[in-house]
N, C-alpha and C positions, 0 to 999 in steps of 0.2 A: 423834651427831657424835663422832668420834674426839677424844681429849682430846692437845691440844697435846704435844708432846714436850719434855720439860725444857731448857732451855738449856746446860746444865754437861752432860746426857747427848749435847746434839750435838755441843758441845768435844769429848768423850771420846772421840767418835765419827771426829773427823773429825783429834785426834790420832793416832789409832791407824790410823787408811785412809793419814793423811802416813807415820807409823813403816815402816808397811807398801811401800807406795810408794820412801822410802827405802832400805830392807835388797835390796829386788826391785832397783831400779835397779844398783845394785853386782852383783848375783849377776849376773841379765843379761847388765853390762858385761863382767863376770868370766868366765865361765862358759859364755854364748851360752845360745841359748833352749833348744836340745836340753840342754847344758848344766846348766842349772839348775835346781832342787829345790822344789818348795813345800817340804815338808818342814823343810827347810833353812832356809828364809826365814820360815818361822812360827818354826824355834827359836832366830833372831836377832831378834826381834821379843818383845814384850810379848802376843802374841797368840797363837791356836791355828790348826790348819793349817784347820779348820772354819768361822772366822771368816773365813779368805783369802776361800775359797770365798762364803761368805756376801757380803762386800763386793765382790767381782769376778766371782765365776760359775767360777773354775778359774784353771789356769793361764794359758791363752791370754788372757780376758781380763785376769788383772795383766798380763801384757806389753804387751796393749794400752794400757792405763791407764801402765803406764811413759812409753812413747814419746809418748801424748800429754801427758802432763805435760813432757815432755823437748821437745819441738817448740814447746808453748804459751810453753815461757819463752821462749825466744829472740824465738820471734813478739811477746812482751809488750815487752821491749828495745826490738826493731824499730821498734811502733807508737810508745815511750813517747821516743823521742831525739829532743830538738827541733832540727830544722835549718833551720826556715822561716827566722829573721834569721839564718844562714849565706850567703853565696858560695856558689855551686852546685860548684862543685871543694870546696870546704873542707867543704862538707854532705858531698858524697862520700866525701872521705876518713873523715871523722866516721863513717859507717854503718859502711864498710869496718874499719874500727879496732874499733868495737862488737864484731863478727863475730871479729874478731882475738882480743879481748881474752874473748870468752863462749867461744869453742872452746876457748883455753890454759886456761881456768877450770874447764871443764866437758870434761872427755876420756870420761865416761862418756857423754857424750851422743855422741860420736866414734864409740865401738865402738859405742853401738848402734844407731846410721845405718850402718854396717859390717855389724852383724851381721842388719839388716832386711835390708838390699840382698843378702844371703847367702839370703835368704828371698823376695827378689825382692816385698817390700813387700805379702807375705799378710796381715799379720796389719794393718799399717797400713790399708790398704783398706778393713776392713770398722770402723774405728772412727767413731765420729759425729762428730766431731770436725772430721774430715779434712776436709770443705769449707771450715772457715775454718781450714786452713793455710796456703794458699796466699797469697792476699791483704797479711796483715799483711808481708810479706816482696817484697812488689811496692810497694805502692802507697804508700810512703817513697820508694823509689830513681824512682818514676815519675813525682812530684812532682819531683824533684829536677832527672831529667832533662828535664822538662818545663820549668822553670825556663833551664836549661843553653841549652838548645837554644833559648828565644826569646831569649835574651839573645846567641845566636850563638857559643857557646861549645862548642858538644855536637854530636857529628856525629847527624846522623838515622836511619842505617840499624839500629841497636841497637835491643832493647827491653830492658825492667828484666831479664826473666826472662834476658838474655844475660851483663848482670852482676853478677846475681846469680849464675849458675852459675861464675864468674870468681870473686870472693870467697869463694864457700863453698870451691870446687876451689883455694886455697893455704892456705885458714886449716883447714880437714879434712886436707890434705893432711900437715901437720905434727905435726899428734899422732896420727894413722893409719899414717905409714908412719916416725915416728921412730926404730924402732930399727931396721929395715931400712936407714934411709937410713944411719944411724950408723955398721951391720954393714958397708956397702957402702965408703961414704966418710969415713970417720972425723970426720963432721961430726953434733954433734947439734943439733936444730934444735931447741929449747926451751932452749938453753944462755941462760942469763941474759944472760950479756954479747952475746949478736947481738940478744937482743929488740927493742929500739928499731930495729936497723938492718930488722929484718923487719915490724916494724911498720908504718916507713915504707916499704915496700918493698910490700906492698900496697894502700898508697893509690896507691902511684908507676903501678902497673899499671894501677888502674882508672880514674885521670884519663888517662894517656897512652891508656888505651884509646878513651875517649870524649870526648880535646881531638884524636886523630891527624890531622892534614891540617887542622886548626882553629886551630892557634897558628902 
């Protein structure tokens, strides 16, 4: 029988796959997948380019391993926001806000839903992962609207994945296309002082979406 693995050797272990994980997510973001270096990313790291390879199998997989770490948080958010004692509007907005507030946080997770979509979601596809993406990111908003809608408040013909594609499409849209928009219209859309006003400004869309012809 194989003798247990040390405890402080799995820490070490599983420091070094995060450090890794880390340095890769920036290059990624930075860089794009053609872009970016093992190389590189072992000599920002505590580790060797041999070890990458060892804990992911090569490049493709660390990118894979990126994006799922990068997908899992959000999903973890999603599950983890309590809106059961919310108002089914005020739950909404709640979610919508979350979404708000993880994209402006998180812009590397922006470019690299950007830079998969440039790849048309190869490398996504074939991670194991990928059947419980989906889910955590429904079945919040499906409770919600389900809530909404017996209470006579939520119109019927929507499903979750309709507003969800609504939230992610303003709160992506912001730190993805901010310096084009900026180039274009001398507005920057991460300017501190509009935050609140944009905050609310995507709850305002996804309640008006699903109270329309109901208030």
């Amino acid at each position: 029988m194989a003798e247990p693995v040390p405890v402080e050797r799995q820490r070490d272990a599983e420091r070094t796959r995060a450090e890794i994980l880390d340095v890769a997510t920036r290059e990624f973001a930075d860089r794009g997948y053609a872009g970016a270096r093992v190389d590189e990313i072992a000599a920002k790291t505590r580790t060797t380019k041999r070890m990458i390879y060892y804990y992911f199998g090569g490049k493709e997989g660390l990118f894979v391993a990126v994006l799922e770490r990068a997908y899992t948080g959000i999903r973890a958010l999603e599950s983890a926001v309590d809106v059961e004692h919310l108002h089914p509007v005020e739950a909404l907005r709640r979610l919508a806000e979350l979404t708000f507030d993880h994209h402006e946080s998180h812009p590397d997770f922006v470019r690299l839903v950007a830079i998969e979509n440039i790849h048309r979601a190869e490398h996504l596809s074939r991670s194991a992962v990928l059947p419980g993406l989906a889910e955590p990111a429904t079945s919040v908003l499906t409770r919600i609207m389900d809530r909404g809608r017996a209470a006579g408040i939520f119109r019927g013909d929507l499903d979750a994945l309709d507003v969800h594609m609504v939230i992610s499409a303003f709160c992506i849209f912001r730190t993805a296309n901010r310096y084009t928009f900026r180039a274009i219209f001398g507005r920057d859309l991460l300017d501190p002082h509009t935050r609140e006003h944009q905050r609310r400004l995507v709850g305002d869309l996804v309640v008006d979406l699903l109270t329309a012809g109901r208030r």
